[in-house]
Residue, then its C-alpha position, 0 to 999 in steps of 0.5 A: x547578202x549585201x546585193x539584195x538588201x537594197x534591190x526591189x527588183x533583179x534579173x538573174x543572169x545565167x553563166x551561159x548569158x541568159x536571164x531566168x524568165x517565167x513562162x506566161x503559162x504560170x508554171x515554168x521557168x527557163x532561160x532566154x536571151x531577151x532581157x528586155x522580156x518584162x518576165x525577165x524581171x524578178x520582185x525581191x522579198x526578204x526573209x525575215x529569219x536567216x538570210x533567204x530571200x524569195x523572188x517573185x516572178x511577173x505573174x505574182x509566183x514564186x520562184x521554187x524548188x520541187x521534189x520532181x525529176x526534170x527528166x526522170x532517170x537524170x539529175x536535176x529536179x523542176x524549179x517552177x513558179x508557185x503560189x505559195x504561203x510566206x511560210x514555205x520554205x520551198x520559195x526561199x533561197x539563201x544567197x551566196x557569194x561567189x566573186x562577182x557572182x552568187x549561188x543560189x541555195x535551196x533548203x535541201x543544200x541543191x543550187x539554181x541552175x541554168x542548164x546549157x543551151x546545147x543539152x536535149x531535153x535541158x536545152x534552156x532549162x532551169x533545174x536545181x542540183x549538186x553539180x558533181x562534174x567539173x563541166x556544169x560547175x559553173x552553171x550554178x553562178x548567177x550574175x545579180x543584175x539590179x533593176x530597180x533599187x529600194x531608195x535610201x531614207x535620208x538622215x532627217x527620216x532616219x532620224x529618231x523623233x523626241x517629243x517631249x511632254x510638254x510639247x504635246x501639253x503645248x500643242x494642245x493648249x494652242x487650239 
């Protein structure tokens, strides 16, 4: 997806306004108002096979998706900050376009999403689900604020450069 093919780094922020946040306890991953948290800020890494993308928090981890009931007996499942190999597929989400906004979708077909502040028990918390009711819908669309973007070569770097034979002969015989 176009908007991450140039960013270094992104905030996620949710359908409720808050921005994904990674905790100082290396493990979990919720929302917060503050943008202005460094914990905030999400590295951008391409997946080099599909369209994935992995996003690493602050403290060196892995945005990823688990098999483990937020809240056991209800729908959603943990997305935690992990360790992990580039080969897991659990750290790789496939963007997709939404309008002005983007889903993020797992390996097993579930969205990133930013449950609603007024919920116990999922007050500010990130799971990934299906949403199946026309009120949570929505909490699967994340806006893709770049902070920092990869910069662009010029042409001149661009460019292919031609060596001729006869030039490194040349260049050689200069010295």
């Amino acid at each position: 997806m176009e908007v991450f093919e140039r960013a270094a780094t992104v905030r996620l922020k949710s359908i409720h306004g808050r921005f994904l946040w990674a905790d100082g306890n290396r493990k979990s991953v919720s929302q917060t108002g503050d943008s202005r948290d460094v914990a905030t800020v999400w590295k951008v890494e391409q997946v080099t096979v599909g369209a994935a993308v992995r996003f690493k928090s602050v403290h060196d981890l892995y945005l990823a998706e688990t098999d483990f009931a937020y809240i056991l007996g209800l729908t959603g499942k943990k997305v935690i900050q992990s360790y992990s190999s580039k080969a897991d597929s659990a750290v790789e989400w496939q963007p997709i376009s939404q309008g002005k906004y983007v889903k993020l979708k797992t390996r097993k077909g579930t969205f990133l999403r930013a449950n609603g502040v007024m919920l116990p028990g999922y007050r500010n918390s990130v799971t990934h689900d299906v949403p199946e009711s026309p009120a949570t819908q929505s909490w699967i669309l994340w806006e893709v604020q770049v902070v920092e973007s990869i910069p662009r070569k010029s042409p001149v770097e661009e460019a292919p450069i031609h060596v001729s034979l006869d030039t490194i002969i040349f260049s050689q015989r200069s010295f």
